[in-house]
N, C-alpha and C positions, 0 to 999 in steps of 0.2 A: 415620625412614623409614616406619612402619608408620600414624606417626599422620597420615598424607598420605594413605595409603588410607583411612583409618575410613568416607568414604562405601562400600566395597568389601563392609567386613567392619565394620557397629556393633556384633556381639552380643557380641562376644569378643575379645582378644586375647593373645598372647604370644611370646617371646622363648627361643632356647637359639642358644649359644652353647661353643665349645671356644677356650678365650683360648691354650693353648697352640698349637693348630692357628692361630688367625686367624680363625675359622669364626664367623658368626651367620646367625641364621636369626631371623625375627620376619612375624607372621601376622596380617593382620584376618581376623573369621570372621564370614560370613553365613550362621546356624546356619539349613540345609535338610533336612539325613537325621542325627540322632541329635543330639538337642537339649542331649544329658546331657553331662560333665563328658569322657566318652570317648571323645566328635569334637576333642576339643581339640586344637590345632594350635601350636605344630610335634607332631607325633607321633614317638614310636621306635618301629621293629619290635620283634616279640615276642624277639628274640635282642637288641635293642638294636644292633646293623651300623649299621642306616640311621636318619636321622631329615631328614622331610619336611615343607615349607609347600605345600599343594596348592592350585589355585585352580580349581573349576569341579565338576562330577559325573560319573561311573565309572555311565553308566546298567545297564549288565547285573551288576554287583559282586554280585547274588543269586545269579547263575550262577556267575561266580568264585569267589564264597564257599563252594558248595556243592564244588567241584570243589576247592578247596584246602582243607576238611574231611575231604574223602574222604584227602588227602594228608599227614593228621595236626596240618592247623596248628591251633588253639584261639583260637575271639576272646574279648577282652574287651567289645568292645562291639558296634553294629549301625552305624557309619561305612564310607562306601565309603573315605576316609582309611584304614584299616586293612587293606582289604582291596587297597588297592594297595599298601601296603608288604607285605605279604605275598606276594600275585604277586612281587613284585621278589628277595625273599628265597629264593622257590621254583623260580623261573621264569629268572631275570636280567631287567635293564633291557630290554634291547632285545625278549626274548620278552614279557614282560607287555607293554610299549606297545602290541604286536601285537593283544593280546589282548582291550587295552581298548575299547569303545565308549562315546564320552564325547566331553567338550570339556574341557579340561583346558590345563594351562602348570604346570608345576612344578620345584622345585628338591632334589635327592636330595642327602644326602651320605651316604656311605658311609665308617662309620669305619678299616675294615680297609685297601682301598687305597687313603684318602684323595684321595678326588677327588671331587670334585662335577659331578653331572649336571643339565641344564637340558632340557627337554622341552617339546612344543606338539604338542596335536592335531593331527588330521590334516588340516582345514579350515582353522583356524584362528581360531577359534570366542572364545578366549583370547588375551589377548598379554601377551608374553614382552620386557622391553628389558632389553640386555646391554652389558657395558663395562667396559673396564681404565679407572682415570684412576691413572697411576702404578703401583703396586704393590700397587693394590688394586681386585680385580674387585665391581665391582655389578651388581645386577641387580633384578627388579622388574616389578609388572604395567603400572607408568605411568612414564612419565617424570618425575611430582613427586616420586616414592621415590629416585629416583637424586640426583636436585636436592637432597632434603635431607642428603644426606650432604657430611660437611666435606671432601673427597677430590674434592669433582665440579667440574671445570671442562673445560669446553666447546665450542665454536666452531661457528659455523652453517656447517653441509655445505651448499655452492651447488652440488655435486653432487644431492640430494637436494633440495632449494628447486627446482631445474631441472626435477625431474622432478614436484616438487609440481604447478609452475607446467603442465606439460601435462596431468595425471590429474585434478588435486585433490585430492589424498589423496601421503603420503610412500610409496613401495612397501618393501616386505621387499626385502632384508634391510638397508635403509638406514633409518635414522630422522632428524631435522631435526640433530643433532648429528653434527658427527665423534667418532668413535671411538667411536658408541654406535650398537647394532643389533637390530633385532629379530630372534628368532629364526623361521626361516620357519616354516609348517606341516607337519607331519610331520618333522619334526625334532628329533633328540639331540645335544647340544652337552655335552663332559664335557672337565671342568678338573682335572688330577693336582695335588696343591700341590704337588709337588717342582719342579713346571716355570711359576714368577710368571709375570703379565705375558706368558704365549703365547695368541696370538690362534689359538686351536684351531678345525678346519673339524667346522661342522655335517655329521649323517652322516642321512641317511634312513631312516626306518622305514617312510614308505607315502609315495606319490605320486600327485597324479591322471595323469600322461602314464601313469604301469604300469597304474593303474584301464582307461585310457582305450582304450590298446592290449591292453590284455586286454580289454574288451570287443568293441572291434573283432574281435577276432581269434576271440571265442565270442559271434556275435551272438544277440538270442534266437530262437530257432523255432517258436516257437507260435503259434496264433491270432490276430489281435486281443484276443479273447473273451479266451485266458490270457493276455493281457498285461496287459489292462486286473484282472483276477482276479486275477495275482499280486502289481503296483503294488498294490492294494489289500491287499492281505494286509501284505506289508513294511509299507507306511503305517498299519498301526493298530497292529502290533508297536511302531513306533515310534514312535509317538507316547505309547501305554501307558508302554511302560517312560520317557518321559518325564515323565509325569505321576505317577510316585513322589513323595513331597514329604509332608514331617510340619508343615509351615505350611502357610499358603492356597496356591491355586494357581490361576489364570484364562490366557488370550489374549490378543492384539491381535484385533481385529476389522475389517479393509478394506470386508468385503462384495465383494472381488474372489478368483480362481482360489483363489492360493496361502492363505489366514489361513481362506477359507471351508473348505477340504477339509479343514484342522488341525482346526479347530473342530466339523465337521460328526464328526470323528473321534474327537474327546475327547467329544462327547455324549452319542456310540454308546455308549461306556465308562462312562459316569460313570450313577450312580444318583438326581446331584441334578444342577439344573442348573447348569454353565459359567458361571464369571463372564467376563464380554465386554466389551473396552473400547476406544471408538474415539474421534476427534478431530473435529469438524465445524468446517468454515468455512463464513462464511456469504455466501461469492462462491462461487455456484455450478460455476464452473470451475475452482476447488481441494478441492470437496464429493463427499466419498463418503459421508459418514454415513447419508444415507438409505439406502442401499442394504447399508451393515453391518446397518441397525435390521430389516429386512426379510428381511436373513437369520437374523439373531437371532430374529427372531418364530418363522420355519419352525423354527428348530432348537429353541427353547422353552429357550432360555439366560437367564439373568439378564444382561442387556444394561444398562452405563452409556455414557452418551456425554453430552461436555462441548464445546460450542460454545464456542469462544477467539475476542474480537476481534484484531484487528488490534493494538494494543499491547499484547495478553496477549501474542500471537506475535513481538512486539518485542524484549519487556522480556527474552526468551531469548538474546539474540545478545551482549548485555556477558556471560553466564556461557560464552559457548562455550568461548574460549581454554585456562581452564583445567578445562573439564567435559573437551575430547578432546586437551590436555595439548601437541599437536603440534598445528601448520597442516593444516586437515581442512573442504573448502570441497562438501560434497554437501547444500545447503540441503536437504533434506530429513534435515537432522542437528535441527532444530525442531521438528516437527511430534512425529518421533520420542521426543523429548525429554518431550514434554507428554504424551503418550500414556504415557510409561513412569512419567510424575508422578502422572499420573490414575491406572493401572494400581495405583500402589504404594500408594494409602489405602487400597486391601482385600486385595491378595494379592500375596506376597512373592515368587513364582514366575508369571513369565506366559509361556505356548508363543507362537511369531513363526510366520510362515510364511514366511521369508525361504527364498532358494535354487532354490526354484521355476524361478524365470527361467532359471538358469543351467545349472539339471537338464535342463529340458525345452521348453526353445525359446521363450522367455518374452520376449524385446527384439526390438524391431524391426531391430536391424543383426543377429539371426541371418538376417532374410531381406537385407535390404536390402544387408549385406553382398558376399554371395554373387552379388547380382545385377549390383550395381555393377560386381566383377569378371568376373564373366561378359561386362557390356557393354564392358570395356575393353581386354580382354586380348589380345585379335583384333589390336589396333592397335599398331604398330611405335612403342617408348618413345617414340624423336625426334617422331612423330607427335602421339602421345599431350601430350608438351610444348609442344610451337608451339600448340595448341588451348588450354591453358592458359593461355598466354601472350595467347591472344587475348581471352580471355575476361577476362583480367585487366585488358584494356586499355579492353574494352567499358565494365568496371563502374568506372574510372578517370574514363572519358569518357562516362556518359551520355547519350543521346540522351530526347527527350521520353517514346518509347513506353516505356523501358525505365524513366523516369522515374511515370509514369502507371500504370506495373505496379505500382510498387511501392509504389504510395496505394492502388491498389486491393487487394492482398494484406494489406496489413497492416490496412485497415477492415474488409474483408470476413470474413478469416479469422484475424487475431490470431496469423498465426504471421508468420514470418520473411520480409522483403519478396525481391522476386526477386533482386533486384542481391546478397544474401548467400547463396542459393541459390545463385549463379551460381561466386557464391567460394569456396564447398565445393568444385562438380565442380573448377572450376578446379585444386582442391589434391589431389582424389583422382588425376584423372588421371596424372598423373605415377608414381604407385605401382609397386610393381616386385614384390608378391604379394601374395595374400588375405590376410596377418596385415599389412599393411602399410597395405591397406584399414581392419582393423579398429582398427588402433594410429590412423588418422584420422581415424576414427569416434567414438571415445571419449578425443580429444586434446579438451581444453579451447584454451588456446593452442598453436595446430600447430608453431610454432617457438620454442620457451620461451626457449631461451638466446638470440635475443636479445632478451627482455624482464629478464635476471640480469646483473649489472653480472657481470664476470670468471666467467661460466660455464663450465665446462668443454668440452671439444669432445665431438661424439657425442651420445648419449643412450641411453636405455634404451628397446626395444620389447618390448611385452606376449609377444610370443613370443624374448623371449631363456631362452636354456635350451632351444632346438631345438622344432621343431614336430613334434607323433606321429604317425605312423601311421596315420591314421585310414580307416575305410569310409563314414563315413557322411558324405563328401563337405567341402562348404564350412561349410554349416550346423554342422553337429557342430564343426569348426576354432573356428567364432566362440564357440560355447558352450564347449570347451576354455578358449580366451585370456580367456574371463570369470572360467572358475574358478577361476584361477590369479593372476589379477591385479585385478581390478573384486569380486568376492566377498569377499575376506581382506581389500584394501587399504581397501576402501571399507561394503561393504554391514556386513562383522562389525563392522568397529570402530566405525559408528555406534551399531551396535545394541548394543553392549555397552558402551562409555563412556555411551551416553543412558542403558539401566538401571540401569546398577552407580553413574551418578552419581546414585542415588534410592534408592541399595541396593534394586533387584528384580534378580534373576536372570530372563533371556533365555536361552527352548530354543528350539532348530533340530530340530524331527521330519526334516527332509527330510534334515538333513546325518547323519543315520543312515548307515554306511558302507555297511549293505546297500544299502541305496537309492541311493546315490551308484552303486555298483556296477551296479547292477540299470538303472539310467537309463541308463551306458553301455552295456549291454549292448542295448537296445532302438534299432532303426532310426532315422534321423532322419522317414519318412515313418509314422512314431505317435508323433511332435513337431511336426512342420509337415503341417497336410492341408489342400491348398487354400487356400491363405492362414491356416487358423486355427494358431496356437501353443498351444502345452500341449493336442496333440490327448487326448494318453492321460490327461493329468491333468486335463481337462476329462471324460471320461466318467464316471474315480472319482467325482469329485465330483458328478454326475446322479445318481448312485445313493441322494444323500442329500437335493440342493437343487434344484427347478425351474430348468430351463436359464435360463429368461428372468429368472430371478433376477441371476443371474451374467454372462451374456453380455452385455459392452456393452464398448464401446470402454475400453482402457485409461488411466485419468490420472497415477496416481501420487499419492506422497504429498509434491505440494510447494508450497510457498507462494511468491505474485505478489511476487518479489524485483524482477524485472524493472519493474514500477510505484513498488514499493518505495521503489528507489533514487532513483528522481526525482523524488518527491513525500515521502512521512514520512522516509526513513532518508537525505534529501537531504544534509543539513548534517553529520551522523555522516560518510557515507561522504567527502564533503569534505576534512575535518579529516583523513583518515586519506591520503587521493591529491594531499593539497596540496603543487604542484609544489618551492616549496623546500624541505618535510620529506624528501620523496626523496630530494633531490640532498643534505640533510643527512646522509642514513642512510646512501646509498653502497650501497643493496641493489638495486635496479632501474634501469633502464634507461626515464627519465623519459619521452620524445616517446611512446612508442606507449601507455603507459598511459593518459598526458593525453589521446591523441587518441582513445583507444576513450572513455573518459569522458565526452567532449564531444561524440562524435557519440553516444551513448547519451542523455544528457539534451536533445538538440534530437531525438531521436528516428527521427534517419536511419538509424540503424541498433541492433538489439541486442546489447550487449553484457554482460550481466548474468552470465553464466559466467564471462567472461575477471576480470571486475572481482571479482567475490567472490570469486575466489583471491585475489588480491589483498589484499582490503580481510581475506580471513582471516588471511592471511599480517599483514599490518600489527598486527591486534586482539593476534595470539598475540605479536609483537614487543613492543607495547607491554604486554603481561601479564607478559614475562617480560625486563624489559630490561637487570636484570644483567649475564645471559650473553651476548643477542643485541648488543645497540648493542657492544659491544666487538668483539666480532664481523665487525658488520656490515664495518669498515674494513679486516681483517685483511689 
């Protein structure tokens, strides 16, 4: 199981185990803070109680340390490893978790009352997959750690495929497998061995809806001026105590909001310059590079950037399956991929600017949402439905104009022709509240089950688990339902299967809990002003880089999948949608696949989203078809 992680952890490894108990434990280690023989993992505490495999870093563990010095403990070595078992030994589980500021996923056993604890930060920064198969629980940062064990046998959750199939990404607490789970964020999960085989409920130690509603509930009161004064403050604490690291250490570099103000911040700090690393394509509407290089100059960083053709960025899509181990369709899982490849021939630690968006009003459905609802709410449901209904009929039955729009939209402006416009509103209207707007906004397939042969009934919406409290209107709602579901589900776990499959470690300055904190605390109108987003964290970052540096329409980091498909990765995606392999596999539901496909290649319409779930779904099938094809029939 440990030798499946090795990309995780190359420097190191090791094994403890109690045969009497049933108990093993085994560690890859990607040595980052205490390079000596006395970071070694598993660890026992100083009493010998506990012994831990931890995966991630304990950024304030200096503070800790000092403070459980004062409390008599004595270390042997300089590991934050040590100084969380010692919290735990001092403090208990659930008070140190509190205590820590980190990313983290770990597994505690405790020899005295035998039981084992499982833990994940508060973001979810780490991932944690958990599982009985018989009478014997496993557990594990990836699902190939599970898979090598002689005990794992499996079956594809079409509950979970279901909901693949509308995100693109599997959500917590469900993973592609029955009877295997991740464990969510903020969450302690603890196994007694006197009680086999019980599926124990995760218990919370932090939450963003209590963040959220506690902010709400103590908005902040000051200035502009101190808002924008104390964001900055937070942000360079935290980014500081992330740049601890006894290896190399550099960034990602976008040259957009979020990676510049990381960066502009690590400068400030550092004595020599920042190693900077970004990705360029050389289709200008997938190209930020210049605009990272241009930051890099102001900030006087040591800046690489590696221009990838088109088959460089290819030859990445046969390693997906098993670089993110589950079906995980957010092409911008590529890009990311090469970036963290580049990143990793000089420094072992690179800071991300991820979180951004989600902190401070960063996507365009925090407004778009909000508005939509606003335009629709007025209107009596019944209403609301016959109008969809008619629109559906319009774009069934085109007429010439509606025909002529939609050559003109899509020469003119490369985005989505009107007749699929039309099919959105069509599907928003009908909605019955703002989380139900946003659960439509960020659906891939808006009806997934029936694209799943025997799906289940229902599904899951981004706000299940109840909606908070909130003051700061709709806006803040949308940003909520990202952090909770679009951020853990999708944004971490790219970010952290792309690195960790290259062995670099990925920090999140922003997901500092101060800050997480501190953003709820702050109004939505020093998030959204006048159309701009990231109003507060666009001013920190003036403080360092010329506006016109930074301001410019946002693109993201993804690559022309949509051309892709119909021209180079034509015959690949084929092979994988070809209508009898389906109806052989008994996993989807063949007519609507074939037909988005076929009007995708005559170019009536885009479907490039709905299909690359798909076609991920299919790659990770055929990667892993032991378990699935058996499956697939069940």
């Amino acid at each position: 199981m440990a030798e499946s992680l090795r990309h995780r952890g190359p420097d190191d490894s090791g094994e403890w185990l109690d045969a009497e108990t049933g108990i093993a434990l085994a560690f890859r280690r990607l040595a980052i803070i205490d390079l000596t023989p006395t970071g070694h993992q598993p660890m026992e505490s100083g009493s010998g109680r506990f012994v831990v495999v931890f995966n991630g870093e304990i950024y304030n563990f200096h503070e800790l340390r000092q403070q459980l010095t004062a409390c008599g403990v004595r270390f042997r070595g300089r590991s934050d490893t040590e100084v969380l078992l010692a919290a735990v030994e001092t403090w208990g589980v659930r008070d140190a978790l509190v205590r820590f500021n980190g990313m983290f996923a770990f597994a505690l056993w405790d020899r005295v009352q035998r039981t084992l604890h499982l833990a994940r930060d508060r973001a979810g920064e780490k991932p944690l997959y958990y599982g009985w198969m018989g009478n014997t629980l496993l557990f594990g940062s990836e699902l190939k750690a599970l898979r090598a064990h002689p005990a794992f046998s499996a079956q594809l959750d079409r509950s979970a495929l279901t909901l693949f199939m509308q995100y693109g990404y599997v959500p917590d607490p469900h993973s592609i497998y029955r009877g295997v789970a991740k464990l969510s964020p903020g969450m302690l999960v603890s196994f007694p061995s006197d009680q086999p085989a019980t599926n124990a409920a995760p218990v919370p130690y932090w939450s963003w809806r209590d963040v959220a509603e506690s902010g709400a509930a103590a908005p902040f009161r000051g200035t502009e001026q101190d808002a924008v004064d104390a964001l900055q403050t937070l942000l360079l604490d935290a980014v500081k105590i992330r740049m601890q690291s006894d290896v190399p250490l550099g960034a990602f570099l976008s040259g957009g909001i979020d990676s510049s103000t990381i960066v502009a911040m690590m400068q400030a700090q550092s004595a020599t310059p920042v190693r900077t690393f970004t990705i360029g394509f050389h289709d200008e509407r997938h190209n930020e590079a210049e605009f990272a290089a241009a930051v890099a100059r102001h900030l006087g960083t040591e800046h690489t950037e590696l221009y990838v053709t088109p088959d460089e960025v290819m030859a990445v899509i046969p390693k997906l399956p098993r670089l993110y181990d589950e079906p995980f369709a957010d092409t911008s899982q590529i890009p990311t991929y090469l970036v963290s490849e580049l990143a990793r021939r000089q420094v072992t630690v690179s800071l991300s600017g991820d979180a951004g968006d989600e902190l401070f009003g960063g996507y365009s459905r925090h407004q778009s949402g909000p508005q939509l609802w606003r335009g629709i709410r007025w209107m009596p449901r019944s209403l609301r439905a016959g109008a969809a209904a008619v629109l559906l009929a319009g774009i069934a039955s085109p007429g010439r104009l509606t025909k002529a729009l939609n050559r003109v939209t899509r020469h003119w402006t490369g985005k989505r022709p009107l007749s699929e416009r039309l099919r959105e509103s069509a599907g928003i209207l009908p909605s019955v509240s703002p989380a139900a707007v946003y659960d439509f906004l960020v659906s891939h397939w808006k009806q997934p089950a029936l694209v799943v042969h025997d799906a289940p009934n229902g599904g899951r919406s981004s706000s299940n688990g109840g909606v908070p409290h909130l003051n700061g209107g709709l806006e803040h709602l949308m940003m909520y339902l990202d952090s909770v579901s679009y951020l853990p589900g999708d944004i971490l776990v790219k970010l952290d299967r792309a690195s960790m499959g290259v062995s670099l470690e990925g920090r999140i300055p922003m997901l500092d809990p101060r800050v997480i904190e501190f953003a709820w605390r702050l109004p939505v109108a020093l998030k959204i002003r006048h159309g701009t987003r990231k109003w507060a964290l666009r001013q920190v970052l003036y403080r360092y880089v010329p506006r016109q540096l930074v301001d410019r329409p946002k693109r993201g980091f993804h690559v022309p999948i949509a051309e892709w498909l119909r021209h180079p990765l034509r015959d690949w995606a084929e092979s994988l949608l070809d209508e009898h392999r389906l109806r052989q596999e008994g996993v989807f539901q063949v007519a609507p696949i074939r037909q988005k496909w076929q009007e995708h290649l005559a170019g009536t319409s885009r479907w490039d989203q709905h299909l690359w779930n798909v076609l991920m779904f299919q790659s990770w099938q055929e990667a892993f078809p032991r378990v699935t094809r058996v499956s697939a029939v069940a």
